[in-house]
C-alpha positions as CSV (number, residue, x, y, z in Angstrom):
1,X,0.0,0.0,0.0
2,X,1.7,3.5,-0.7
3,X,2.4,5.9,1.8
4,X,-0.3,8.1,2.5
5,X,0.6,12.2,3.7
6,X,-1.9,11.3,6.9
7,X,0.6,8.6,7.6
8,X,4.1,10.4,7.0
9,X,2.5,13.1,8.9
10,X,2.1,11.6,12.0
11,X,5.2,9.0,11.8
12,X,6.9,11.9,11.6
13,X,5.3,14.2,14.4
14,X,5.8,10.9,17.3
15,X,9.1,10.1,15.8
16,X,10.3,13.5,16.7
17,X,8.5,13.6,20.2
18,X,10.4,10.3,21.1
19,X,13.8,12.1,19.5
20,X,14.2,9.6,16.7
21,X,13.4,9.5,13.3
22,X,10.8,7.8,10.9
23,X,11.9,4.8,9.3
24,X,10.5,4.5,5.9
25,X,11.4,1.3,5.1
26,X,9.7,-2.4,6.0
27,X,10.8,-2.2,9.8
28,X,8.3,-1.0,12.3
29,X,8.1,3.1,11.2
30,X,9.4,3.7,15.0
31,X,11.6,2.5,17.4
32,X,14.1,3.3,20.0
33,X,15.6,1.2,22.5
34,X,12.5,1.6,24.8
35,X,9.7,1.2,22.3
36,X,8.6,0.2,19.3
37,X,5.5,2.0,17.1
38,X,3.7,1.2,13.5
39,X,1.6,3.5,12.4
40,X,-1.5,2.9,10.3
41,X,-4.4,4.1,8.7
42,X,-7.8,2.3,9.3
43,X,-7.5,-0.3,6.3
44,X,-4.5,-1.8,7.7
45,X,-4.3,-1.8,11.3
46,X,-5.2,-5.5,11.7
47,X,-1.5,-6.0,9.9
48,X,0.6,-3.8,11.9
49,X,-0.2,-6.5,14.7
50,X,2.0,-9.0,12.8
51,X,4.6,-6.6,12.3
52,X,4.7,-6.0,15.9
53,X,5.1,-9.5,17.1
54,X,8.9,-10.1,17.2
55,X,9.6,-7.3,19.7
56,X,10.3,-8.2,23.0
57,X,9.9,-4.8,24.6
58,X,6.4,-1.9,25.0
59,X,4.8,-2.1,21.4
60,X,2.0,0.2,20.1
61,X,-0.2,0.9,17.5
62,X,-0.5,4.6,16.3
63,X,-3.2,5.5,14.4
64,X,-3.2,8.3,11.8
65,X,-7.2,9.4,12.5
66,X,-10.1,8.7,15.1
67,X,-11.3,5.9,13.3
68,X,-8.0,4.0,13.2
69,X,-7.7,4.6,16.9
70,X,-11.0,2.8,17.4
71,X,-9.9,-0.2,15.0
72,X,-6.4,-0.7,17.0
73,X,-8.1,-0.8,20.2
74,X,-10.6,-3.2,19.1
75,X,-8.1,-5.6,17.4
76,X,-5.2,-4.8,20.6
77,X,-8.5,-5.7,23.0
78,X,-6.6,-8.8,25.3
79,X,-3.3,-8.3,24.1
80,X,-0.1,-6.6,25.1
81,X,0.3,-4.4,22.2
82,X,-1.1,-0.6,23.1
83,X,-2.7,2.1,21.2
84,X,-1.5,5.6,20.7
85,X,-3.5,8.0,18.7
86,X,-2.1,10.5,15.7
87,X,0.1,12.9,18.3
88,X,1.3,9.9,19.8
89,X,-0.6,10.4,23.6
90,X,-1.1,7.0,24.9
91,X,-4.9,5.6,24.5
92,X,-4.0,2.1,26.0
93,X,-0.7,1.3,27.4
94,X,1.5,-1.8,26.4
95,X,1.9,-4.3,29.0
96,X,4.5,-6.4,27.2
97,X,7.9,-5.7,29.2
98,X,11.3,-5.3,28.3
99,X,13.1,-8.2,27.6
C-alpha cells in the first residue's frame, strides 16, 4: 500500500516527540531502544499486529485518525500491544515488558 501524507505526517510528528526519526522502510516506522510504534491508517491496522510480534519490549499501534484509533483498540483488545493516537498520547498502554 503507498504511503499516505496522513501517515508520513504523524510517523513523523511521534518520531520526533520520542527524538528519533521515521523509518520508511519495512521495519516497524518507529523505534528506540525503549519502544517500538507502527503507524497505520484504518485499512490496515489489523496488519501492523503482525509486524509488531517479534519485539520483546512496549509495542503500540499509532493510528493516523479517530477511526483507526477505534480499530487498534478493538483488534489490541486482550493483548499486550497498546494504542496511541495520531500525536502519539497514549490511549491504552502496552503491557509487554522489556526483555
Amino acid at each position: 500500500m503507498p504511503e499516505t501524507r496522513a501517515h508520513k505526517t504523524t510517523a513523523n510528528r511521534i518520531a520526533r516527540k520520542h527524538k528519533t526519526e521515521y523509518n520508511e522502510g519495512p521495519e516497524t516506522d518507529i523505534q528506540t531502544s525503549r519502544i517500538a510504534i507502527e503507524v497505520e491508517p484504518p485499512e490496515s491496522v489489523s496488519a501492523a499486529m503482525a509486524q509488531l510480534q517479534e519485539y520483546r519490549k512496549p509495542v503500540y499501534i499509532a493510528g493516523t485518525n479517530k477511526e483507526a484509533v477505534e480499530k487498534a483498540l478493538e483488534v489490541t483488545r486482550g493483548t499486550t500491544v497498546g494504542v496511541m493516537d495520531s500525536q502519539g498520547n497514549i490511549v491504552k498502554r502496552s503491557s509487554r515488558k522489556k526483555g
